[in-house]
C-alpha positions in Angstrom: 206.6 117.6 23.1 204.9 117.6 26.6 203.3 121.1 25.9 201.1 119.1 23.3 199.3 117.7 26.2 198.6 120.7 28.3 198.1 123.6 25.8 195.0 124.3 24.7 195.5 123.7 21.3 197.2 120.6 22.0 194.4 119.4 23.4 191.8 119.8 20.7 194.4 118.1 18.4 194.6 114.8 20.3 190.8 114.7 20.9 190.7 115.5 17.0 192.9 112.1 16.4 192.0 109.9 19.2 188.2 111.0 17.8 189.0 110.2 14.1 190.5 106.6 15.1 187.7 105.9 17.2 185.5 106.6 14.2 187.8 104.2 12.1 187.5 101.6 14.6 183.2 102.2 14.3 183.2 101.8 11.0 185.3 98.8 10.8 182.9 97.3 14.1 179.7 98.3 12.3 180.8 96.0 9.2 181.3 93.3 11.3 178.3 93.0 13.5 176.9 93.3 10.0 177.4 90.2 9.7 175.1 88.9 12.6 172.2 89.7 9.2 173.9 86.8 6.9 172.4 83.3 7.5 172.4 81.1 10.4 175.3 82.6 12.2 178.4 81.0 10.7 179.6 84.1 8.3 179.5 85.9 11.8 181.0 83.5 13.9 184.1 83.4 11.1 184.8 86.8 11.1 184.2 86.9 15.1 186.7 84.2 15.8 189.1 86.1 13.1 189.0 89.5 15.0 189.7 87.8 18.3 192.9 85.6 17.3 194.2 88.5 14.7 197.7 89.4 16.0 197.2 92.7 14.7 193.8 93.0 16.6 195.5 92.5 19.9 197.8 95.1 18.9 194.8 97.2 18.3 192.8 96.6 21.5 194.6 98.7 23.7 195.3 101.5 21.4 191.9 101.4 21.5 191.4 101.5 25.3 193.6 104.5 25.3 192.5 106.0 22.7 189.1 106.1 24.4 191.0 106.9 28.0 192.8 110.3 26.1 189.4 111.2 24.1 187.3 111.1 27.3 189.9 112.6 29.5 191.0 115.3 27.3 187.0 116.2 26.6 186.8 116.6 29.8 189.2 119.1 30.8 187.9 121.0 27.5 184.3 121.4 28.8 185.1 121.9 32.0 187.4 124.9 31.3 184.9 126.2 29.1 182.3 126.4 31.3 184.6 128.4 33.8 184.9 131.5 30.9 181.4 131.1 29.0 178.2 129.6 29.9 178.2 126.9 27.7 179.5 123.4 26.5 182.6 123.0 24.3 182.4 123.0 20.8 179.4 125.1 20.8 180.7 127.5 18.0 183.3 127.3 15.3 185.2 129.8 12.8 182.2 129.0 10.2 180.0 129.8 12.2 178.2 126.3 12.4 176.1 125.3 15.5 173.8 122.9 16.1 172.0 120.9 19.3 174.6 118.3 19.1 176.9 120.7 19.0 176.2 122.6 22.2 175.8 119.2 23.9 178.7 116.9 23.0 180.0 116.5 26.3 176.3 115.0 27.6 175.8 112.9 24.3 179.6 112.0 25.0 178.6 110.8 28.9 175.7 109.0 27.8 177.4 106.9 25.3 180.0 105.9 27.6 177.4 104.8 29.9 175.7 102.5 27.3 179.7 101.3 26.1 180.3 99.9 29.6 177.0 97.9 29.6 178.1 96.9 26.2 181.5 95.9 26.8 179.9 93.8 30.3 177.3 91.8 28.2 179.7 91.0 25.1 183.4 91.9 24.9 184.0 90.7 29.0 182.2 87.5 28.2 184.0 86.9 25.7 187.3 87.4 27.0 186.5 86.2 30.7 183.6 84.0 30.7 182.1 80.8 29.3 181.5 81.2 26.0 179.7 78.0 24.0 181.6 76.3 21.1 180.7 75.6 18.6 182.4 73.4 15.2 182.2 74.2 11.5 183.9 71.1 9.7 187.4 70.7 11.5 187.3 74.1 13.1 186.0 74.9 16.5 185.1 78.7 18.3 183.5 80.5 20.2 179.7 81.0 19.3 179.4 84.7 19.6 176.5 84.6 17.5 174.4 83.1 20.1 175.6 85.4 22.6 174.6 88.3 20.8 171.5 87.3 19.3 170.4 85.7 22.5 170.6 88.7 24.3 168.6 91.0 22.0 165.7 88.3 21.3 165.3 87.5 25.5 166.0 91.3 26.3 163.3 93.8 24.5 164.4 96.8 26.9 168.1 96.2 25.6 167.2 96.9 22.1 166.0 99.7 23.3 168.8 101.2 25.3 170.8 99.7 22.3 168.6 101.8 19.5 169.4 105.1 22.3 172.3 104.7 22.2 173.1 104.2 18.2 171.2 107.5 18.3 173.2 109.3 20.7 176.2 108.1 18.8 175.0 109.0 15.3 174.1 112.8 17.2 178.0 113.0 18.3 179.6 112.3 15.5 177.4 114.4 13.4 179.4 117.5 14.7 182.9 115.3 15.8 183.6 114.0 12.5 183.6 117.6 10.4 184.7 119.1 13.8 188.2 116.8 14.2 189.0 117.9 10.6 188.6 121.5 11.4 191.1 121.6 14.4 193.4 119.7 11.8 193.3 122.4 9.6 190.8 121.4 6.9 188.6 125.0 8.3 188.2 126.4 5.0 184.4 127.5 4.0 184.3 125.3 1.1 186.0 122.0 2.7 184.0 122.6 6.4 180.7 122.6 4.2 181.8 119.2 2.3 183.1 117.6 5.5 179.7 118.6 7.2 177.8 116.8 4.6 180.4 113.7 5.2 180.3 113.9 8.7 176.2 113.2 8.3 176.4 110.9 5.8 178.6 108.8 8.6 177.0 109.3 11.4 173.4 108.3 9.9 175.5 105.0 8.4 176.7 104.6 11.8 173.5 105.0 13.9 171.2 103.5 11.6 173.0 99.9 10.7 173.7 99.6 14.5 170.3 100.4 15.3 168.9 97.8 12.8 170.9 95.1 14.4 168.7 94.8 17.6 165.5 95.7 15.8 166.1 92.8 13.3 166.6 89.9 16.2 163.4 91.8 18.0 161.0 91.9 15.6 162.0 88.9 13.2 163.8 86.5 15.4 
């Protein structure tokens, strides 16, 4: 079992799964800050508040953290082997043949996204969990108003909606070549599948970096 986590192959299969339930977890984010479009901030709010005191979504969070923790780590050791016997980044190639920019430089689109997650996880998520967050009450229910910490952030802060639209970019680039590249390592390498997962995998990522790229640019230029 412990051979999973230093052979080669194992390592490509738990960046393949930690990479896949990261994407999940995307998807399922995306459709929440969503929200932060609806009305006057109380639809957001709701569903805010529900994420936060979900027992399952506690469960969740650090899953998540090490999720992110094995993904990085692991994607690390990858390149850096790599680059020792060829003179390129990992992922560069595959069986099919496929290679593309984002390809040859997932490691770089993978560092800069962790850059802009730590920023992100400073201004929102450690707020919320360790600062002073405003209340505020709907009927007989009161909570925090993470709508006016988000929103107040991208209408003070022009330059964060830009590093925010970057970095929805960046994302939407990585998983462009992660999300038809997981399923290969899984086995799904067949000509006919790799071409249908490759048509997926863009489909997703422009989803994913176009509706979290239209969150800032809606509270900068209509807000």
């Amino acid at each position: 079992m412990i051979e999973i986590f230093s052979s080669s192959i194992g390592k490509k299969l738990i960046m393949s799964i930690t990479g896949l339930f990261l994407m999940l977890f995307l998807l399922v984010h995306l459709t929440v800050n969503m929200l932060l479009l609806v009305g006057d901030g109380e639809v957001f709010n709701r569903a805010a508040s529900f994420m936060a005191t979900n027992p399952a979504i506690k469960i969740i969070e650090p899953l998540l953290a090490i999720g992110f923790v094995f993904h990085i780590f692991y994607a690390t050791i990858i390149t850096l082997k790599n680059r020792r016997t060829r003179p390129v980044g990992y992922s560069t190639t595959s069986s099919n043949g496929l290679s593309t920019w984002s390809s040859k430089n997932m490691y770089i689109l993978g560092g800069t996204i962790l850059i802009f997650l730590v920023i992100h996880l400073a201004n929102f998520f450690w707020k919320l969990k360790f600062g002073t967050v405003e209340p505020i009450t709907y009927g007989n229910e009161t909570m925090a108003n993470t709508y006016a910490l988000v929103s107040g952030l991208f209408i003070s802060y022009w330059w964060y909606d830009v590093l925010y639209v970057i970095g929805a970019i960046f994302l939407g680039l990585h998983l462009s070549h992660g999300f038809w590249a997981a399923f290969q390592t899984l086995g799904w390498n067949g000509t006919k599948w790799l071409k249908r997962l490759e048509t997926i995998a863009y489909v997703y990522a422009a989803i994913i970096g176009t509706g979290f790229s239209i969150i800032p640019l809606y509270f900068l230029l209509f807000k």
